[in-house]
C-alpha positions as CSV (number, residue, x, y, z in Angstrom):
1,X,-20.0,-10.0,-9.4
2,X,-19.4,-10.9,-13.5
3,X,-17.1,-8.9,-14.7
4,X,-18.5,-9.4,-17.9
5,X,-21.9,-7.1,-17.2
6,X,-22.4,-4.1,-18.7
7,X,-23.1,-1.2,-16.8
8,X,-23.8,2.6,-17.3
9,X,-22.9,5.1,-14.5
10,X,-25.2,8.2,-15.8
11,X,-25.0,11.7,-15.5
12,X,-22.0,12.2,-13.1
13,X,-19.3,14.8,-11.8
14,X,-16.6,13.1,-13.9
15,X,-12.8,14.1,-12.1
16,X,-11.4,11.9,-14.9
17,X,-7.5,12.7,-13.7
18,X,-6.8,11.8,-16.8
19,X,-3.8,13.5,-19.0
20,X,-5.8,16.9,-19.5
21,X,-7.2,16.8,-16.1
22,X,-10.6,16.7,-17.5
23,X,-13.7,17.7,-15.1
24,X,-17.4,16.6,-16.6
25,X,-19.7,18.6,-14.8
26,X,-22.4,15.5,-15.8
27,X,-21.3,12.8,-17.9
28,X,-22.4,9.1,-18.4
29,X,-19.3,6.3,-18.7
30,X,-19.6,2.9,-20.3
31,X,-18.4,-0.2,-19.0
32,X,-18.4,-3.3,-20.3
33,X,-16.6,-6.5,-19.4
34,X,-14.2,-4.4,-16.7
35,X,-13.1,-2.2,-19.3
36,X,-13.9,1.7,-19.5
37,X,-15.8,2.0,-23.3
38,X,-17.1,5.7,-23.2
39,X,-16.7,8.9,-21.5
40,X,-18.9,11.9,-22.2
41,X,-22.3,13.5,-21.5
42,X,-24.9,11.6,-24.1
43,X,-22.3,8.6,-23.6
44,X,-25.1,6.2,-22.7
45,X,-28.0,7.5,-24.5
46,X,-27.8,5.3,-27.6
47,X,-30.1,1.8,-27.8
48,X,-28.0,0.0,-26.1
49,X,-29.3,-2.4,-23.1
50,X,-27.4,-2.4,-20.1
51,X,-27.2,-4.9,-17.5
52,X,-26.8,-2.3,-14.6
53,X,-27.6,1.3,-14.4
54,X,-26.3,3.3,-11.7
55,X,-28.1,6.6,-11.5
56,X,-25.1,9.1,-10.6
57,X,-26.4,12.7,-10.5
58,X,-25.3,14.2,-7.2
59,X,-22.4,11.8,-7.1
60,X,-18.8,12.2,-8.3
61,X,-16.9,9.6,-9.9
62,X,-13.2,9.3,-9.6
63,X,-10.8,6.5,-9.8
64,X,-9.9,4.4,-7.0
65,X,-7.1,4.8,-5.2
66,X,-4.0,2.8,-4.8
67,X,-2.5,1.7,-1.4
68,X,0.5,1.4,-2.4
69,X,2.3,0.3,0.9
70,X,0.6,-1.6,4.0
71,X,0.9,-4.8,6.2
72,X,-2.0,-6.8,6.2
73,X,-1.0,-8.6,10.1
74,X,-1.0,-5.0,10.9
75,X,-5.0,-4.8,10.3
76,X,-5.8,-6.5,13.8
77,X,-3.4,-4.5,16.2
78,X,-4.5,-0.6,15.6
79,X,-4.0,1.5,19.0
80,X,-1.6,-0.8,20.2
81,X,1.3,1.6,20.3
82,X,1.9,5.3,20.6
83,X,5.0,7.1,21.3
84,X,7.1,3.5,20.5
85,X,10.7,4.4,18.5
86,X,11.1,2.5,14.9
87,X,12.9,-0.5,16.6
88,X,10.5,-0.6,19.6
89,X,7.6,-0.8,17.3
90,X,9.7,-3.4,15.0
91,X,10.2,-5.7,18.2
92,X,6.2,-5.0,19.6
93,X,5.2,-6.4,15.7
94,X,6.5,-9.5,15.8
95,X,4.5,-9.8,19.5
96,X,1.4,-8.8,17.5
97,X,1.8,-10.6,14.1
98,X,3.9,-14.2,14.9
99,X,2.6,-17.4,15.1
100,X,-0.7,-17.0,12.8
101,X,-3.3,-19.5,11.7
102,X,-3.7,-19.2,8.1
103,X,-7.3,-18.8,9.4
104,X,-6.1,-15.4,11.3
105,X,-4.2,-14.3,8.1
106,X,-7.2,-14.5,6.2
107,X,-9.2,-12.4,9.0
108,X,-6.9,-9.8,8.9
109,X,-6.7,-9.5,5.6
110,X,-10.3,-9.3,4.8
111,X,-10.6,-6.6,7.7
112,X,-8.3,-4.3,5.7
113,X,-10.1,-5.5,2.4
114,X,-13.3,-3.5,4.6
115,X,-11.8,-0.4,5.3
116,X,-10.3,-0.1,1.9
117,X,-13.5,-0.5,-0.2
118,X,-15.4,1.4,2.4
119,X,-13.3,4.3,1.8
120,X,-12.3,4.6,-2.1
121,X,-9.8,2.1,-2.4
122,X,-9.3,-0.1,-5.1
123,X,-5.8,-1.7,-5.1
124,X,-3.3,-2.6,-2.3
125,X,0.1,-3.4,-2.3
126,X,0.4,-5.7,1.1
127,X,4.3,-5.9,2.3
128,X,3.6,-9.5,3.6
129,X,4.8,-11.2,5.9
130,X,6.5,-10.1,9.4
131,X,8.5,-13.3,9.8
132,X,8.9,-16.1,7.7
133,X,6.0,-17.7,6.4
134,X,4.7,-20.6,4.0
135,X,3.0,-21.2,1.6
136,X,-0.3,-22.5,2.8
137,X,-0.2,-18.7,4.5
138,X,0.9,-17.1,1.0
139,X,-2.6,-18.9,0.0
140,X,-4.6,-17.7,3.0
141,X,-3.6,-14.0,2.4
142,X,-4.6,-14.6,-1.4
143,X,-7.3,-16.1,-1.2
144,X,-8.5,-13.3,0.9
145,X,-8.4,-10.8,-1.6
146,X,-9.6,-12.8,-4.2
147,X,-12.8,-13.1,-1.9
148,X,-12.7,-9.5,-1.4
149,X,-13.1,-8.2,-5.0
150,X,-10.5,-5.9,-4.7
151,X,-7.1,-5.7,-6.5
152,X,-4.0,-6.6,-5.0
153,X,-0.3,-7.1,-5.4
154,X,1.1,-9.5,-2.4
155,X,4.9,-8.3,-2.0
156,X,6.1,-11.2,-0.7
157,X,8.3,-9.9,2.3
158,X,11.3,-12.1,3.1
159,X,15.0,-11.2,4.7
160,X,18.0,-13.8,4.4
161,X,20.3,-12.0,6.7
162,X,20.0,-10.1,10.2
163,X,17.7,-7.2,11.4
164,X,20.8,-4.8,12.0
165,X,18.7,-1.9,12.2
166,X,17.0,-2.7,15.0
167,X,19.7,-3.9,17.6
168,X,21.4,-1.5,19.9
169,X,24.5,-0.4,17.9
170,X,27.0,-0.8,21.4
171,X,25.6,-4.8,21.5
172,X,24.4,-3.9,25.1
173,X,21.7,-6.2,25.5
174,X,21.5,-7.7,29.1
175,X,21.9,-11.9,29.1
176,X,18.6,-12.6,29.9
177,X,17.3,-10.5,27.2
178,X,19.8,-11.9,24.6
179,X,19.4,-15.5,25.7
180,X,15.2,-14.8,25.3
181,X,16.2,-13.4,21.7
182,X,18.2,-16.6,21.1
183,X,15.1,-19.1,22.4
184,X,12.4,-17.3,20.8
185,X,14.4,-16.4,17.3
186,X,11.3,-14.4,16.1
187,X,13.8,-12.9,12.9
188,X,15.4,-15.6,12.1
189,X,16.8,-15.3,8.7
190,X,15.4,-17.4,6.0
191,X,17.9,-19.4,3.5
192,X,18.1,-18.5,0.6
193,X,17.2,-21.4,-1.2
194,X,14.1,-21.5,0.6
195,X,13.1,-17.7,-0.2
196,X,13.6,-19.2,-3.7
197,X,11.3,-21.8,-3.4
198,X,8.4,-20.2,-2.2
199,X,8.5,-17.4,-3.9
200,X,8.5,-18.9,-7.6
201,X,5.6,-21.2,-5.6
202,X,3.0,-18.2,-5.3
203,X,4.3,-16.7,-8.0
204,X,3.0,-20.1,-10.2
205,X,-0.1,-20.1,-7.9
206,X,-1.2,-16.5,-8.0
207,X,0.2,-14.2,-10.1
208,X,-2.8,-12.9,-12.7
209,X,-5.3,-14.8,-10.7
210,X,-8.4,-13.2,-12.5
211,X,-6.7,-10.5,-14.1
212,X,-7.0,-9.0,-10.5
213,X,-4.0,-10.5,-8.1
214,X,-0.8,-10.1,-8.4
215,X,2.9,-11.7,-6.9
216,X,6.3,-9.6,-6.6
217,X,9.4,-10.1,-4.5
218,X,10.2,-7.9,-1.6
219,X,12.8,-7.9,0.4
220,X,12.3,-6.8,4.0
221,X,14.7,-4.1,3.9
222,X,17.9,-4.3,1.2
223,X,20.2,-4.2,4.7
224,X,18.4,-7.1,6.0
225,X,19.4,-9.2,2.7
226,X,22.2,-10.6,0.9
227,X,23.1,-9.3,-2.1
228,X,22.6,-12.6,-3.6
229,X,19.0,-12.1,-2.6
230,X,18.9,-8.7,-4.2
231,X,20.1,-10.1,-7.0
232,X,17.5,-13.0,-7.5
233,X,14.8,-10.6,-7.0
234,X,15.7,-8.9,-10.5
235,X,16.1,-12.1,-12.0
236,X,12.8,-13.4,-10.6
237,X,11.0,-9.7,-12.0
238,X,12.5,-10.5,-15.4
239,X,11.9,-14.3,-16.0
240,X,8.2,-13.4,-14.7
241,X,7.5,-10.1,-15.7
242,X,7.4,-8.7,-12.0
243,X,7.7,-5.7,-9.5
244,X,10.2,-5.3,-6.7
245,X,9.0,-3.9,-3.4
246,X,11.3,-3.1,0.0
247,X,10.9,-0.7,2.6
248,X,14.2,2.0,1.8
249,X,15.8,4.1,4.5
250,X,12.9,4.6,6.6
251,X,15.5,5.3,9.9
252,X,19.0,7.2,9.9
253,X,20.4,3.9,11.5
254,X,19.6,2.1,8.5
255,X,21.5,5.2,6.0
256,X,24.1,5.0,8.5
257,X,24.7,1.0,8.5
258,X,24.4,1.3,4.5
259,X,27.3,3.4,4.5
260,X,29.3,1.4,6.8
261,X,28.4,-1.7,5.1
262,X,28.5,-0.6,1.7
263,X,30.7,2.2,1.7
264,X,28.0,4.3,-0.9
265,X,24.7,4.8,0.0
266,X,22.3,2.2,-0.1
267,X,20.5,3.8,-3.6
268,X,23.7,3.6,-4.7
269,X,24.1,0.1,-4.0
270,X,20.9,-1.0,-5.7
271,X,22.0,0.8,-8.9
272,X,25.4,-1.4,-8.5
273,X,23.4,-4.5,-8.2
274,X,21.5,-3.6,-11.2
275,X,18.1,-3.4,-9.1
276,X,17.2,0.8,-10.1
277,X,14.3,-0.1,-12.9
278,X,10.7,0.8,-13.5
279,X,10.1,-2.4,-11.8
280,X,11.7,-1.2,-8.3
281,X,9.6,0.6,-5.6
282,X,10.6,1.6,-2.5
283,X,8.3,2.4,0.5
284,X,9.4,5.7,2.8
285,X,12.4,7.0,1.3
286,X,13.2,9.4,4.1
287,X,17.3,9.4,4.5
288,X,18.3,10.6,0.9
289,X,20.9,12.6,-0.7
290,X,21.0,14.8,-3.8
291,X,22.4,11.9,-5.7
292,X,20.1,9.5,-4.1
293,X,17.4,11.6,-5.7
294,X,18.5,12.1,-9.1
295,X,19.2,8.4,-9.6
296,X,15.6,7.6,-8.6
297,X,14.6,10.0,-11.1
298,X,16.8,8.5,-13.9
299,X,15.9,4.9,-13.3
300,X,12.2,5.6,-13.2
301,X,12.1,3.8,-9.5
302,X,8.7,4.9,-7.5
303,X,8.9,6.1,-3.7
304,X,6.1,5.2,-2.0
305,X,5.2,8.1,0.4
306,X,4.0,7.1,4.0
307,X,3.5,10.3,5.8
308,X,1.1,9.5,9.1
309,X,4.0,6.4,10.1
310,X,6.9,8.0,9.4
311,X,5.7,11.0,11.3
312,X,3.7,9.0,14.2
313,X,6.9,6.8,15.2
314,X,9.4,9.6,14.4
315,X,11.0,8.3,11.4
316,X,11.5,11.6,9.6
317,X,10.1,13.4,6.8
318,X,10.7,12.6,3.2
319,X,11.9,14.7,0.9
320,X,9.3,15.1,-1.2
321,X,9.1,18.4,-2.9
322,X,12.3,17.8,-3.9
323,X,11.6,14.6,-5.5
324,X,8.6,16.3,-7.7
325,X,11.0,18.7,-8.7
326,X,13.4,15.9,-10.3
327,X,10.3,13.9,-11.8
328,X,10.5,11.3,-9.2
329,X,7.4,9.0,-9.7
330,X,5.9,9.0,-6.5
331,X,3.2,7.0,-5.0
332,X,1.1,7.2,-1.6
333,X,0.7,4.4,1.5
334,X,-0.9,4.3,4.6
335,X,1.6,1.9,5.9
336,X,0.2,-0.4,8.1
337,X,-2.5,-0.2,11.2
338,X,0.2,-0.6,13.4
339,X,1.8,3.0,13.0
340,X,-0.5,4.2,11.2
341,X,-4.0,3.6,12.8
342,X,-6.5,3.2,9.6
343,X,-6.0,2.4,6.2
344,X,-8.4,5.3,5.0
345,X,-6.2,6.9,1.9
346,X,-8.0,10.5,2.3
347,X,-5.9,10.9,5.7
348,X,-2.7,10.1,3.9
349,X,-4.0,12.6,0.9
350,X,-4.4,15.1,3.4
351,X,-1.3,15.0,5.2
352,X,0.9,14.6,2.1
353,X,-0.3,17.7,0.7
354,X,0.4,20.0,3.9
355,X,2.8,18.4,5.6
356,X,5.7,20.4,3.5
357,X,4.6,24.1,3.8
358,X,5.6,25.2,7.0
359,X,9.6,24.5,6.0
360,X,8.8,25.7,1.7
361,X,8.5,29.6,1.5
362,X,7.6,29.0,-2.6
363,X,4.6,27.7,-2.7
364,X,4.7,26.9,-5.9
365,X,6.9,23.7,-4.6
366,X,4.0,23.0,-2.1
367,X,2.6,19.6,-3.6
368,X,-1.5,20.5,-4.1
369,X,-4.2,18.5,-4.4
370,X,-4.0,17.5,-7.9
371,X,-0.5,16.2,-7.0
372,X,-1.2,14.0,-4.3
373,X,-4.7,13.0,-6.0
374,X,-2.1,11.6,-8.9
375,X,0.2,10.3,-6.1
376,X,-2.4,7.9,-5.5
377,X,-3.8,7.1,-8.3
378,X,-1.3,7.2,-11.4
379,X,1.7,6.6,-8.9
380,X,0.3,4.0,-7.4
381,X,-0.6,2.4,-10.8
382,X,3.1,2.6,-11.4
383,X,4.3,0.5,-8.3
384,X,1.9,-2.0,-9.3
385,X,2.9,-2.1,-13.1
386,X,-0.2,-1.0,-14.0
387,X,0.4,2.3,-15.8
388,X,-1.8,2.4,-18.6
389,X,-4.4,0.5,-17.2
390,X,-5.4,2.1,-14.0
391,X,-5.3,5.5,-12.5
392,X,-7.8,7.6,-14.5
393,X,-11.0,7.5,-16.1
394,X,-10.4,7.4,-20.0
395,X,-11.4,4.8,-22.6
396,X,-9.4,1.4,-22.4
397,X,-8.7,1.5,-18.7
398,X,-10.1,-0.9,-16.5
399,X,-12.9,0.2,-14.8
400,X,-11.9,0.6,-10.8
401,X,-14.4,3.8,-10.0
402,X,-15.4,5.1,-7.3
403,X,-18.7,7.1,-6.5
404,X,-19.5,9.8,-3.7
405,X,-22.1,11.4,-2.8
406,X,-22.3,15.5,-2.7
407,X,-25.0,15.8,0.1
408,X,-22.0,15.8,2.9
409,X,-21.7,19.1,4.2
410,X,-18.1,19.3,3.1
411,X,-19.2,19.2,-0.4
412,X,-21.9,21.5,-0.1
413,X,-21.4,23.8,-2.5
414,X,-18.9,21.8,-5.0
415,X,-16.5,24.6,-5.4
416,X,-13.5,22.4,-6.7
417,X,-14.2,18.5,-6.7
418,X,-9.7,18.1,-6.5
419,X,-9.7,20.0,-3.5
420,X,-12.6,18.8,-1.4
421,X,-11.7,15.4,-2.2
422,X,-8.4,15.7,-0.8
423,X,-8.8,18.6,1.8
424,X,-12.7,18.1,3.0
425,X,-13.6,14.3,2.3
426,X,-12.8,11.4,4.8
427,X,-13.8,8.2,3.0
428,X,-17.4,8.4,4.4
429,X,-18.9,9.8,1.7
430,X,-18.3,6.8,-0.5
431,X,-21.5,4.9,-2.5
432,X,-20.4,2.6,-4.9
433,X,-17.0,1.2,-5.8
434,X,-16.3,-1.1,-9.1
435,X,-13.0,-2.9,-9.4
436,X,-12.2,-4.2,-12.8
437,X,-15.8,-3.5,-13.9
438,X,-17.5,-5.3,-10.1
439,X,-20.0,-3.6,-7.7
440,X,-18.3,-4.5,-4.7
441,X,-19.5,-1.5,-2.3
442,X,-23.4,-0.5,-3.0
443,X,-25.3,2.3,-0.7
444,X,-21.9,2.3,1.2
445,X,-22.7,-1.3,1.6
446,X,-19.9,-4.1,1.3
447,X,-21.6,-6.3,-1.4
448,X,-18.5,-8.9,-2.8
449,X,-18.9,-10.4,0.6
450,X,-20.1,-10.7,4.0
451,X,-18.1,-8.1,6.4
452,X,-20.3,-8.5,9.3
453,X,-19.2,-11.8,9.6
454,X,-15.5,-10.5,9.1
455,X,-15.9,-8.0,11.9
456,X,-17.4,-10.5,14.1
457,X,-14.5,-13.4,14.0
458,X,-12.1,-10.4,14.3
459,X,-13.0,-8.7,17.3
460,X,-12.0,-11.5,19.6
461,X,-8.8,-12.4,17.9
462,X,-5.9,-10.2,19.1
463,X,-6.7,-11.5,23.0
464,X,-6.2,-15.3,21.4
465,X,-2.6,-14.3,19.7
466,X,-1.1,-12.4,22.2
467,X,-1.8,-15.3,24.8
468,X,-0.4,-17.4,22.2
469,X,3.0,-14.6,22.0
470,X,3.1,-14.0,25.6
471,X,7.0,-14.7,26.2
472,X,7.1,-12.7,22.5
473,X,5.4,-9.9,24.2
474,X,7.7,-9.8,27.3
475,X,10.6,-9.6,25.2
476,X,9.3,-7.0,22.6
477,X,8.5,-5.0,26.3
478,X,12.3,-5.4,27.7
479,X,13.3,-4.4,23.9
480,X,11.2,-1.3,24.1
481,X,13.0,-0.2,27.5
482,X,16.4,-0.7,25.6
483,X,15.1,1.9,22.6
484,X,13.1,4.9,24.6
């Protein structure tokens, strides 16, 4: 896996995505050293001597895509709820996720790592964790994807105040429930000072590891923090040059508390604190107004778009169309396992490009395939802070490609490569991915590490953890009754 190799991906289908939405109906592109050199048909035919040749008739190459919002202790509890309201599923998570080995954090980590590669996805950017954590866990879930090739930004979840949002707004909790809440204390907030701490800690350890791995603060939710928390997290993004990630009005509740808390909205509040930059993403983005939007737009802010959970636990739909037409950035999640299912990107592709039409007579306001193709890829690039280096396949980018096969009946014939890659393919078409210049998939083959063995320790885990979160699992059941 040197990055340093040169390698040749020859004669192509080339969906470049790049500014002029470039298609090469066969083209050869230069790597060397992770970097993209040349782009063209004849682009390898000189003298040079490379170290790999990947023989790519047949194939298309596009970029990899960016997953710009997911959970990594969600990768181990897929099919473990259906039909669960937002604060149902928040109290069932901590069942499911609390109480880790670093071991176990690794696991699940590297289990997402499979299904991401597997199916044409280069980056992640893991909202990690559920609870509070420390730092030897910080290290576990880094040091998976740093074994996994891939590239990834840990948003290093954390909350300092209480989880509002998901407590019965007339305080009717029976005793026994409350007094099970007050044993266990699953969301207890964690002190500022401490948040501090670690989070300049893996910032120190981490961030840039190999050019690959990345470190920004992220709040739970802005409701769940102080705005002396808020605060620090743009001070932390200055000092170290680094992105902000939260979860933004993803319920009504949580407009609603805003409001009441705040009296503005809770966009409105960020701007206040100063925290509406470039630097800020902000994953679901459902409960907006007008203003909300056009603020976005101004600061340059990215709304990560999580169709399949906020639809699959009743959330809401964002307002999307209306966000592309006021030059919202916008990116593309899967969220994670745990309301979403998978963490295949094609599934999300798909849905964010139909889920609008039924409600939009103009269909010129539908968002297409090209629009949710640059959704995840150039938007996702932007939550990352890596606009300019990833995204598209030009000279000077780093070089996270992804090859698929055309033999799939769904791409037999290739009528429009945009289209069947957003409306026909599913992930299993993929060949060969390079991140940052890497073979890390080869023949649809995992090569940057052994996933058998990954797949193996993880089957029997979730049986282990939820003995060890029984009384957690009892409560999170009484919790559900209080939330149908």
């Amino acid at each position: 896996m040197a990055g340093g190799e040169s390698i040749l991906v020859r004669d192509a289908m080339v969906l470049s995505l790049d500014r002029h939405d470039v298609v090469h109906e066969r083209a050869d592109v230069v790597v060397r050293g992770g970097e993209i050199l040349a782009v063209g048909p004849d682009a390898g035919a000189g003298d040079e001597r490379f170290d790999r040749v990947i023989e790519a008739r047949g194939r298309l190459l596009a970029p990899g895509f960016v997953n710009a919002h997911t959970h990594s202790p969600a990768n181990l509890i897929q099919g473990t709820g259906d039909r669960l309201s937002h604060p149902a599923f928040m109290w069932m998570n901590q069942a499911h996720t609390a109480h880790r080995t670093p071991r176990e954090v690794y696991v699940s980590a590297m289990l997402g790592c499979i299904q991401m590669l597997s199916s044409g996805t280069t980056a992640v950017l893991d909202h990690f964790p559920g609870q509070a954590c420390t730092i030897e866990d910080v290290d576990a879930v880094m040091e998976a994807y740093r074994d996994s090739g891939m590239r990834a930004v840990l948003g290093l979840r954390f909350y300092d105040a209480a989880f509002a949002d998901i407590l019965p707004d007339d305080g009717a909790i029976p005793r026994e429930v409350a007094a099970e809440i007050d044993a266990l204390d699953p969301l207890k907030p964690v002190p500022l000072d401490e948040v501090r701490a670690l989070t300049v800690d893996a910032v120190q350890r981490w961030h840039g590891f190999d050019g690959r791995l990345a470190v920004f603060p992220a709040p739970s939710n802005p409701e769940r923090c102080s705005d002396a928390a808020l605060v620090m997290c743009g001070e932390l993004a200055e000092r170290y040059d680094l992105g902000i990630h939260t979860h933004l009005l993803e319920s009504r509740v949580q407009a609603e508390i805003a409001q009441e808390k705040y009296g503005c909205t809770m966009v409105e509040h960020l701007a206040r604190l100063g925290l509406l930059d470039r630097r800020l993403s902000l994953a679901h983005s459902i409960w907006l107004d007008d203003d909300d939007i056009g603020r976005l737009a101004d600061a340059g802010s990215v709304v990560v778009h999580n169709p399949e959970s906020n639809l699959k636990i009743g959330a809401g739909t964002a307002p999307i169309p209306e966000m592309m037409a006021r030059g919202v950035k916008i990116a593309l999640g899967t969220d994670g396992a745990g309301t979403n299912d998978n963490l295949i990107m094609h599934e999300a592709l798909r849905l964010a490009a139909i889920l609008h039409r039924p409600a939009l007579r103009e269909r010129a306001r539908w968002p297409g395939a090209k629009d949710v193709l640059r959704m995840a890829t150039e938007g996702g690039a932007a939550a990352i802070l890596r606009s300019g280096t990833i995204g598209s396949i030009e000279v000077g980018k780093r070089a996270d490609l992804v090859l698929y096969r055309l033999d799939a009946p769904w791409w037999v014939p290739v009528n429009d490569p945009s289209s069947q890659l957003v409306f026909a393919e599913n992930g299993s078409s993929v060949e060969t991915v390079l991140v940052d210049g890497r073979v890390v998939v080869e023949d649809g083959r995992i090569v940057a590490f052994d996933a058998d063995a990954i797949l193996r320790e993880a089957a029997p885990m979730m049986s282990r953890i939820l003995e060890r979160n029984r009384r957690l699992y009892a409560l999170a059941g009484r919790m559900a009754e209080l939330f149908p």
